[in-house]
C-alpha positions as CSV (number, residue, x, y, z in Angstrom):
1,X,-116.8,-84.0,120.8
2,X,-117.1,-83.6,117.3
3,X,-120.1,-85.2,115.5
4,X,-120.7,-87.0,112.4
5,X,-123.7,-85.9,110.1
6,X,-126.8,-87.6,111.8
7,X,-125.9,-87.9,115.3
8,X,-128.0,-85.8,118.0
9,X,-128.1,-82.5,116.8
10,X,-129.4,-83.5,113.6
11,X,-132.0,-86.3,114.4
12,X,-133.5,-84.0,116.8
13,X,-134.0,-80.8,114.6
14,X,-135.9,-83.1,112.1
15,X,-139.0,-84.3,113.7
16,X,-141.6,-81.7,115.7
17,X,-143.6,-84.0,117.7
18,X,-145.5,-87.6,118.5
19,X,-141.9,-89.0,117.2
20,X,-140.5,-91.5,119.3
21,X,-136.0,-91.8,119.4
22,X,-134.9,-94.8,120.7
23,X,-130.7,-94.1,121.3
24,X,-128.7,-97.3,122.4
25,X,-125.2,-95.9,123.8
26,X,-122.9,-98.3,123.7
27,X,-119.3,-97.1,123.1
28,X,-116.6,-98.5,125.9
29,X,-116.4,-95.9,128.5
30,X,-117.7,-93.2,125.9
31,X,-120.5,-92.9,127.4
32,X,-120.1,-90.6,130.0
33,X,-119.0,-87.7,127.8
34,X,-121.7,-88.1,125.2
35,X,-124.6,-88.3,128.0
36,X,-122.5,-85.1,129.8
37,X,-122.9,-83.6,126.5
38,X,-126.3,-84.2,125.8
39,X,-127.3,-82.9,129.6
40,X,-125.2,-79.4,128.6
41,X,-126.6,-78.8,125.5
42,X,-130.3,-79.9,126.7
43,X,-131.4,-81.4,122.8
44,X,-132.7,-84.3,124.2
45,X,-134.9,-83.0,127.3
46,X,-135.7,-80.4,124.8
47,X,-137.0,-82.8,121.9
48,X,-138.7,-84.7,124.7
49,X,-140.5,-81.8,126.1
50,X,-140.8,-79.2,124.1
51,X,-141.5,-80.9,121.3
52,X,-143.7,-83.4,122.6
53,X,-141.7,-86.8,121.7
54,X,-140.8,-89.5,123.7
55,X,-137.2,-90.3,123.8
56,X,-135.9,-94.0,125.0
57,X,-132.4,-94.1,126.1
58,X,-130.7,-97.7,126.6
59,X,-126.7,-97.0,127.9
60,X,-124.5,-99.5,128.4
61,X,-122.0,-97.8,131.4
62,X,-118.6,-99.4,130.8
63,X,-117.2,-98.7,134.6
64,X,-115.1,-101.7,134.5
65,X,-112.8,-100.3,131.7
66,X,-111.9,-97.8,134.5
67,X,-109.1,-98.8,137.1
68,X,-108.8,-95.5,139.2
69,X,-110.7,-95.4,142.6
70,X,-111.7,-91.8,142.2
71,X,-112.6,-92.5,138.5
72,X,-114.6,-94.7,139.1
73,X,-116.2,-92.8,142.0
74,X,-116.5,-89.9,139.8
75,X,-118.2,-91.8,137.1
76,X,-121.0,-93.7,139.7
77,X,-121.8,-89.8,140.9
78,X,-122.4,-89.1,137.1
79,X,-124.9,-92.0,136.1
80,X,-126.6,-91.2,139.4
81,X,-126.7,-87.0,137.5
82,X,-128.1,-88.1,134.2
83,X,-130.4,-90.8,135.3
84,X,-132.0,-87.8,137.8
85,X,-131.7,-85.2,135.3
86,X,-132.3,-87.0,132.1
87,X,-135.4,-88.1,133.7
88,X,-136.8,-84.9,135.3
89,X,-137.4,-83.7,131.5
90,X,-138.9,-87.1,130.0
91,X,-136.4,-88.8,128.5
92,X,-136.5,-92.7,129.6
93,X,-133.4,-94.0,130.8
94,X,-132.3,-97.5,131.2
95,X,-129.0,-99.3,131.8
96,X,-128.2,-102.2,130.3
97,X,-126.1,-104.7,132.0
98,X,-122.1,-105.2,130.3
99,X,-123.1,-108.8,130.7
100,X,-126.5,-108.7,129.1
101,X,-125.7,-111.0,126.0
């Protein structure tokens, strides 16, 4: 995934600690590979742990965009993965409803 100046990488090298990130993820079904991302290259559990910040993550899962069985399967196994993981190192996960507005 290629990233834009200011997305993770870069608002997580900036502040050392007692910041707080709030990151609403809300992109259609492109969700799933930025949070896989994020879990691989551990810059949020590490900006939340070793740097002493707490980190708020709202995500908006988009499963209905996806009409495969197995997809969607797939994709439930992987919220379940980054809400356990995610959490284990501090960051604060919550889903937001697609019908929240």
């Amino acid at each position: 995934i290629e990233q834009p100046p200011g997305t993770q990488t870069s608002i997580t090298t900036k502040i050392d600690s007692g910041g707080h990130l709030i990151l609403k993820i809300d992109i259609e079904g492109g969700e799933y590979s930025v949070l896989k991302e994020a879990l691989e290259s551990k810059l949020l559990c590490d900006y939340a742990t070793k740097r002493g910040n707490r980190v708020d993550l709202v995500v908006e899962f988009h499963k209905w965009v996806i009409e495969d069985k197995k997809q969607k399967e797939e994709f439930a196994r992987l919220e379940r993965i980054f809400y356990r993981e995610l959490s284990s190192c501090g960051v604060h996960l919550t889903k937001m409803d697609t019908n929240w507005h």
